[in-house]
N, C-alpha and C positions, 0 to 999 in steps of 0.2 A: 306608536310602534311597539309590536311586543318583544317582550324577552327575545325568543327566538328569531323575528326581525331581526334584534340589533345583531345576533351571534352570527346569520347567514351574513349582513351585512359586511362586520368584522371580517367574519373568514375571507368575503371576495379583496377584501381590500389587504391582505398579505400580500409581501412581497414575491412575484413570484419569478424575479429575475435569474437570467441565465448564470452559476457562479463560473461559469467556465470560462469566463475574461478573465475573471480575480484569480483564476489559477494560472492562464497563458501571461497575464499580468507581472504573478510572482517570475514564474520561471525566468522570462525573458530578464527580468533584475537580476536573476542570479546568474543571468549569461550562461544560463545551458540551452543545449537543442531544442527547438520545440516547432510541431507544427500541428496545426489545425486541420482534421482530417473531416470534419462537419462542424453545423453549428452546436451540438450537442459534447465534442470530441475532441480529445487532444492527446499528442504524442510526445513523450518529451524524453529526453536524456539523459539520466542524473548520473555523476560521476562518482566511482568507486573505489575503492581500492584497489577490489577484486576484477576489475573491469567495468566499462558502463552501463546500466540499467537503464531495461524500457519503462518508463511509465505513461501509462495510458488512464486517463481519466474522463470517465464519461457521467453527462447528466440526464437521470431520466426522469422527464420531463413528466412522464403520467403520476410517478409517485414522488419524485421529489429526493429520490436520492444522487448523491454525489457518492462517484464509486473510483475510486485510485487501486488501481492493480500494476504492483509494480513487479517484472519480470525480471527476475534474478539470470545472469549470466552464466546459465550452468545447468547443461544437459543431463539427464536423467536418464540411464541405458536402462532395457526395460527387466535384464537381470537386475538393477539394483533398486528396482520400484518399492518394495518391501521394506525394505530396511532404510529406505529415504522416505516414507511416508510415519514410519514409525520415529523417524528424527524429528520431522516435522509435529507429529506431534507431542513431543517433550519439549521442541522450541517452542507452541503456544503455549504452554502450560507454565513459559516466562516471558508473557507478552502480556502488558496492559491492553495496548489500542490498536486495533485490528489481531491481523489472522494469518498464519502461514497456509498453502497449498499446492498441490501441483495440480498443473495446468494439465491435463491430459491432451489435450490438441498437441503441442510443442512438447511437454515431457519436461517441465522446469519447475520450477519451486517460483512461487508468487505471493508477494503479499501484500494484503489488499487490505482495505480499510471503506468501508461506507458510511456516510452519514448526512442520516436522513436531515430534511430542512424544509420538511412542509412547516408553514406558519412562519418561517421564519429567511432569513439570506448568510450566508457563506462570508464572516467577517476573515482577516485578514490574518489576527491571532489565532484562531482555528485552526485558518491552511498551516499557517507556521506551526505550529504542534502536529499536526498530519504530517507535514514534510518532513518534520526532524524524527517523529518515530518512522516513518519509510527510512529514511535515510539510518536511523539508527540498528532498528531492527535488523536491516538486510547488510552494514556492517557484522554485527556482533554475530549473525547466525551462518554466513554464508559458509566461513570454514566448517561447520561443523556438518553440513552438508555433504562439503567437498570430501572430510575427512570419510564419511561413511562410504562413499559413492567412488571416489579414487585411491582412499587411502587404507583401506581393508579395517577402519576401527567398523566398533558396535557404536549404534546408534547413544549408549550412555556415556562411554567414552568421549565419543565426539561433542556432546552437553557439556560435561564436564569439563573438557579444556576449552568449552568455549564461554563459559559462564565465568572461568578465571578474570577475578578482578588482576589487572601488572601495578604495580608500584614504581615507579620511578621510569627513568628508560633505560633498555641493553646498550 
């Protein structure tokens, strides 16, 4: 067998399981909402402070990415599109892992995170670092959102006290 034999070989025999148990898996542990809208698709519920978030996670099957787009609870009126888009992007500009955006269909801020898994399968530690930066990101950024979009700050304003480390508690 040649070289190239063994590498097509190799590649067919990657995993190329669905990760989208291992997420409806997690969820259900953590006793939030979740349901299964195809075999590729999941909806889920994650709680907030700010209110609860949709998360929707889908696998696409041709390329192999695993996509979490979690939908912030917080409308976007289309006077305040400008100056929520320019928040948005000062909140990536403090994001390691994934991405803020709005969703233009609905008019909400989203953020999503993909990651690719050809050659390879969707371990458990992963989802758990995905889920805590969802879950963290869309804590720390949501006010600073809301302040642009209800609260008449500028979008550096809004950065600013939302990047405030608190010491102790009120």
């Amino acid at each position: 067998m040649s070289q190239s034999d063994h590498q097509t070989a190799a590649m067919s025999s990657t995993p190329d399981d669905n990760p989208i148990g291992l997420v409806e898996e997690y969820i259900i542990n953590q006793d939030w909402n979740a349901e299964r809208s195809s075999e590729h698709e999941l909806w889920a519920e994650l709680p907030s402070q700010w209110g609860n978030q949709r998360l929707w996670v889908v696998f696409h099957e041709d390329t192999s990415f695993l996509q979490f787009n979690c939908y912030m609870n917080l409308k976007i009126p289309p006077r305040q599109m400008i100056p929520a888009a320019q928040t948005i992007t000062l909140m990536n500009e403090r994001v390691w892992l994934g991405h803020f955006e709005i969703w233009s269909e609905e008019q909400v801020p989203v953020f999503r995170v993909v990651m690719p898994l050809r050659k390879t399968e969707l371990h458990e530690s992963q989802l758990e670092d995905i889920m805590a930066a969802i879950q963290e990101e869309t804590e720390r950024f949501f006010p600073a959102i809301q302040w642009v979009v209800w609260g008449g700050k500028t979008p550096e304003e809004a950065i600013a006290a939302a990047i405030v480390e608190t010491e102790g508690e009120a």
